[in-house]
C-alpha positions as CSV (number, residue, x, y, z in Angstrom):
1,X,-38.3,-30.7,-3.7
2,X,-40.5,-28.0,-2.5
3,X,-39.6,-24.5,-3.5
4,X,-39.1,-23.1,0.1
5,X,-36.6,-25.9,0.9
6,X,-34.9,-25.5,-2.3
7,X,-34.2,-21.5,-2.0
8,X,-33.5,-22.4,1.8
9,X,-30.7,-24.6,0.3
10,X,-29.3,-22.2,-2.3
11,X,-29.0,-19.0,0.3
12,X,-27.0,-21.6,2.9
13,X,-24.8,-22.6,0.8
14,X,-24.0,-19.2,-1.5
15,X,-23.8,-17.9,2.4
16,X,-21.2,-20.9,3.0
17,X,-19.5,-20.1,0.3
18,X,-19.3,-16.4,0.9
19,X,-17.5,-17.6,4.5
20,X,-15.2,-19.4,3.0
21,X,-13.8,-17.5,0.1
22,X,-13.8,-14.0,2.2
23,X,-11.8,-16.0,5.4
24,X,-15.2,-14.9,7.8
25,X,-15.2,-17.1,11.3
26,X,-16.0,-21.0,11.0
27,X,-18.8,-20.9,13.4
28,X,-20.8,-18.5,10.8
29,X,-21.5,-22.1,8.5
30,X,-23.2,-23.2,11.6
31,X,-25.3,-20.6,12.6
32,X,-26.4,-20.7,8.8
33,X,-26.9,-24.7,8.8
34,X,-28.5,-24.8,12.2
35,X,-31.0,-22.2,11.7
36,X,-32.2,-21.8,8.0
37,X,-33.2,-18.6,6.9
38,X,-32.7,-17.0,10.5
39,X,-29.3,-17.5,10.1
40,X,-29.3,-16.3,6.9
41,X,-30.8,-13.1,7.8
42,X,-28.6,-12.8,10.5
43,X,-25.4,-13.3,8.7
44,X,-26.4,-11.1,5.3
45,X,-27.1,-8.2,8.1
46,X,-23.8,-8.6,10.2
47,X,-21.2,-9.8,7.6
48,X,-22.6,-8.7,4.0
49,X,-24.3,-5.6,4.8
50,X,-21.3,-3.5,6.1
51,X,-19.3,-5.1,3.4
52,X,-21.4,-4.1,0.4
53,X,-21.4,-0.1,1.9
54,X,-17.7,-0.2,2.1
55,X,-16.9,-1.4,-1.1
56,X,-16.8,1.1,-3.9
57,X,-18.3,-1.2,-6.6
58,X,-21.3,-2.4,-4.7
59,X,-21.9,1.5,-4.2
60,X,-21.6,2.0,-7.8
61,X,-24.1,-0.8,-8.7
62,X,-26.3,-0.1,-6.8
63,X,-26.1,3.8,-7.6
64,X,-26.6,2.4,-11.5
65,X,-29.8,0.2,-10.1
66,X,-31.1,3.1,-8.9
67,X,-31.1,4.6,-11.8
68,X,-32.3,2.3,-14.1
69,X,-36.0,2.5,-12.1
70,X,-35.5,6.2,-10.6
71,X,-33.1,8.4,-13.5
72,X,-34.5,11.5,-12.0
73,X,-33.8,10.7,-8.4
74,X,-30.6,12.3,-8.7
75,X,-31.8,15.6,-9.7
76,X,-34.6,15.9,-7.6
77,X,-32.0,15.4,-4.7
78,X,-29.7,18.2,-5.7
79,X,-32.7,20.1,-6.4
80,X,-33.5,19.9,-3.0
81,X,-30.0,20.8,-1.6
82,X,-30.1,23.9,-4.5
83,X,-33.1,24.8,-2.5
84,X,-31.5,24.9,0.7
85,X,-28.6,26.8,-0.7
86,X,-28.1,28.2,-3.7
87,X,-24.5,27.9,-4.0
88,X,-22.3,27.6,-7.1
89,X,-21.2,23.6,-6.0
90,X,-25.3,22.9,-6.1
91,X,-25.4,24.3,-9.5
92,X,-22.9,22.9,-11.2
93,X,-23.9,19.2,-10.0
94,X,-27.7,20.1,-11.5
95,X,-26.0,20.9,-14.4
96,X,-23.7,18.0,-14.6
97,X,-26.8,16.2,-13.9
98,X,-28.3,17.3,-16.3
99,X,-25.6,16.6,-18.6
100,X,-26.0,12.7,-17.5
101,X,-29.9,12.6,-18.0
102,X,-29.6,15.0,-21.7
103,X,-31.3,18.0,-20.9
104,X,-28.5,19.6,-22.4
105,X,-30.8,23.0,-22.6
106,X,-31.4,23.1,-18.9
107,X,-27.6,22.1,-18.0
108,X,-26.9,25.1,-20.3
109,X,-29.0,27.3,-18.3
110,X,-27.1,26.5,-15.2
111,X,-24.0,27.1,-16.3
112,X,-24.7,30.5,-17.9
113,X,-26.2,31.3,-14.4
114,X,-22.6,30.3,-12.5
115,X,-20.7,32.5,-15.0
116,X,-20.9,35.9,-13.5
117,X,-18.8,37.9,-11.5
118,X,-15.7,35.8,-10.3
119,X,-16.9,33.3,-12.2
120,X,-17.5,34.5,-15.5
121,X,-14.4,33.4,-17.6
122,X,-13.9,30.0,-15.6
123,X,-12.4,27.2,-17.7
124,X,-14.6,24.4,-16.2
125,X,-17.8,26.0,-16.4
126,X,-17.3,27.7,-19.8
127,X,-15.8,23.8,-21.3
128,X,-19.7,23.0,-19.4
129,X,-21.0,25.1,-21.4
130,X,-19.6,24.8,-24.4
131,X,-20.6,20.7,-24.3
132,X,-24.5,21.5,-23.2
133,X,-24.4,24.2,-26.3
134,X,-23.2,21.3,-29.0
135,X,-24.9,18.3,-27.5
136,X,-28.0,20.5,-28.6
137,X,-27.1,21.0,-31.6
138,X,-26.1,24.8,-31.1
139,X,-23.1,25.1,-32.6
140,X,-22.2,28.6,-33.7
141,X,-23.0,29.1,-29.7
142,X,-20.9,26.3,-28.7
143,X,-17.7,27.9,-31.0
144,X,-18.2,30.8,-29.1
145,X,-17.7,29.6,-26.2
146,X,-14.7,27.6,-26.8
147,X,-13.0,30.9,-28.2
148,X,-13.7,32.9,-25.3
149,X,-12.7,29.9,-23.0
150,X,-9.2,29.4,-24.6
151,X,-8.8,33.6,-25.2
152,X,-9.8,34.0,-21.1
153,X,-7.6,31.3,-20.0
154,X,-4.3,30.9,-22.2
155,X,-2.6,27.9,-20.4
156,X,-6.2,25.7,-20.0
157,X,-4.9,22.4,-21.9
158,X,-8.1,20.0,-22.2
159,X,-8.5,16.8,-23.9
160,X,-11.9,17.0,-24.1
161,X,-12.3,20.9,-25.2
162,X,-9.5,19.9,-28.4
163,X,-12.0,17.0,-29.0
164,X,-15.3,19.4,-28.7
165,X,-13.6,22.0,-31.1
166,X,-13.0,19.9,-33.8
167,X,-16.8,18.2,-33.2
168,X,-17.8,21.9,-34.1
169,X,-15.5,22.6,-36.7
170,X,-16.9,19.1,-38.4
171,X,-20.3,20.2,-37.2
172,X,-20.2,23.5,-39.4
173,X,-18.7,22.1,-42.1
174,X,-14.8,23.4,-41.7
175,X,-13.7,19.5,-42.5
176,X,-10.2,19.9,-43.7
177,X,-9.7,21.8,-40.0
178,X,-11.6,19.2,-37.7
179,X,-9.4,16.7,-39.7
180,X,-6.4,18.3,-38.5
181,X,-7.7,18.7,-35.3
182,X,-8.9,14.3,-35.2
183,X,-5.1,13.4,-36.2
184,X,-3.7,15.0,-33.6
185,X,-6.4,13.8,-31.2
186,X,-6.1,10.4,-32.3
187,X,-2.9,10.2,-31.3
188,X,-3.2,10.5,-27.4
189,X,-6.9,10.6,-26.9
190,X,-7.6,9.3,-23.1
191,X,-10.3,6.9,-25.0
192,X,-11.5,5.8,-28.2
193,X,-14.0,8.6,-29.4
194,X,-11.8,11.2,-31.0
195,X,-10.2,8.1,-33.1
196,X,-13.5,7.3,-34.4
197,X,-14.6,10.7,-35.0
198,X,-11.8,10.9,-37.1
199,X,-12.0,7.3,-39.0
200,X,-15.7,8.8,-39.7
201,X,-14.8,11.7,-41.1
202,X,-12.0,10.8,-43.5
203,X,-14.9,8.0,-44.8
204,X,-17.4,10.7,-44.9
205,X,-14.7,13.0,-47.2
206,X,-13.9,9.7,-49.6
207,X,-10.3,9.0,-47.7
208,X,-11.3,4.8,-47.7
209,X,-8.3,3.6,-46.7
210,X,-6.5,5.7,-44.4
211,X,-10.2,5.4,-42.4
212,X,-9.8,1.4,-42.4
213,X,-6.4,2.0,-41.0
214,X,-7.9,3.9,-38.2
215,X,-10.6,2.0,-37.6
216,X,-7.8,-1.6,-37.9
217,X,-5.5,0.4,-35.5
218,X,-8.2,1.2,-32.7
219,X,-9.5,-3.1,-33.1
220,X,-6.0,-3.7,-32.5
221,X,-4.8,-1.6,-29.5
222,X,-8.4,-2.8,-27.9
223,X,-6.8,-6.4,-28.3
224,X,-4.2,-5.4,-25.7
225,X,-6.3,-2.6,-23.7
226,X,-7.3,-4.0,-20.3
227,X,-10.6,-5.7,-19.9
228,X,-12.0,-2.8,-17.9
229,X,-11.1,0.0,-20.9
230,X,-12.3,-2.4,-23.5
231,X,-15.8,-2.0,-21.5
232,X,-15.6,1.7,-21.0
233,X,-14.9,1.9,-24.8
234,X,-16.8,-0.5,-26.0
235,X,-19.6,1.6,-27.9
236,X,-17.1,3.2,-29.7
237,X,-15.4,0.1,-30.9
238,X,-18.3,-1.6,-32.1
239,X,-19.2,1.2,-33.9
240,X,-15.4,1.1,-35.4
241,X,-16.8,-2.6,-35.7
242,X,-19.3,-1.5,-38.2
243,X,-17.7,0.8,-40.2
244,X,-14.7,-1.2,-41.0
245,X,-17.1,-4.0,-42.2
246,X,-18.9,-1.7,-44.4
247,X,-15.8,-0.3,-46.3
248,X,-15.2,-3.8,-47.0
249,X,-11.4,-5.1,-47.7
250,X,-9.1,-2.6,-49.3
């Protein structure tokens, strides 16, 4: 069969079937039938088109396409709108981009630039901070940061700044503290980081077993997680994976 009339016949009928299962008008099977690849055009342009921009996962995919061959498109866009005006808003999403693409230096910039004036003790922008300072490996900066974030702003409860304290208290060696700071963590964690963190650490400090009963527990609450966190966590529990098997039974 030649290879135009074969793709010919695999766009009709996955545009059939998209008729069918998505309850589109009858008379769309034969416009597609009667006309090729016109009709195919025609129907991917008036049915699928429109649907793809409404739906918030085809946005997302495509976003992650995007990307995959263009990582910097992103930033050069805010770039451009930070150009334009040089608000606080444009610089905190060139620093959160940053963030995403690891120019943790850069992201750190920005943010020291947003804290000034009304600004300057800001929870959000100081936590920003504080991430860009460790993901770079500076740490004593980092610790500072967190202390004048919590001593600026009493009442600011974050998951994620608990979880980046004890990081630096592991970080700079203060183990028996960012093991204190891991169990509690490990206990209602939105996600499955600060629970390996923690099975990591008590391996790392000789504690064998209660880390394979960490390590066991997170396997075992992934059984039951939804399919969608079992992907979100999924680097975390392989890695769990990993360690488990090298401790060996016990």
């Amino acid at each position: 069969m030649p290879l135009l009339v074969l793709l010919s016949l695999t766009l009709q009928i996955a545009c059939a079937v998209h008729v069918v299962r998505t309850g589109r008008q009858y008379y769309w099977i034969w416009i597609i039938l009667m006309a090729p690849f016109l009709g195919v055009i025609i129907y991917t342009i008036a049915e699928v088109l429109p649907e793809l921009r409404n739906d918030p996962r085809s946005r997302q995919a495509a976003r992650k396409v995007l990307h995959t061959f263009d990582p910097e498109r992103q930033r050069r866009h805010i770039k451009q709108r930070l150009e334009v005006a040089d608000t606080v808003e444009n610089r905190r999403a060139l620093a959160e981009e940053c963030m995403r693409l690891g120019d943790y230096v850069n992201a750190a910039e920005l943010y020291r630039s947003i804290l000034k004036g009304v600004y300057s003790t800001d929870a959000g922008f100081l936590l920003g901070l504080a991430q860009a300072q460790a993901n770079s490996a500076d740490f004593p900066g980092a610790r500072t940061t967190l202390d004048t974030l919590f001593a600026a702003n009493p009442q600011f409860r974050s998951s994620d700044a608990d979880l980046l304290r004890a990081r630096v208290l592991e970080a700079q060696g203060d183990h028996a503290a960012a093991l204190e700071q891991y169990q509690t963590l490990a206990l209602g964690y939105p996600g499955e980081e600060a629970r390996y963190r923690y099975g990591a650490l008590l391996k790392q400090n000789g504690r064998f077993s209660d880390a394979r009963n960490v390590f066991r527990d997170m396997l075992a609450r992934a059984k039951h997680a939804p399919r969608y966190y079992r992907k979100k966590e999924r680097s975390w529990l392989e890695s769990a994976q990993r360690e488990l098997a090298s401790l060996g039974p016990g």
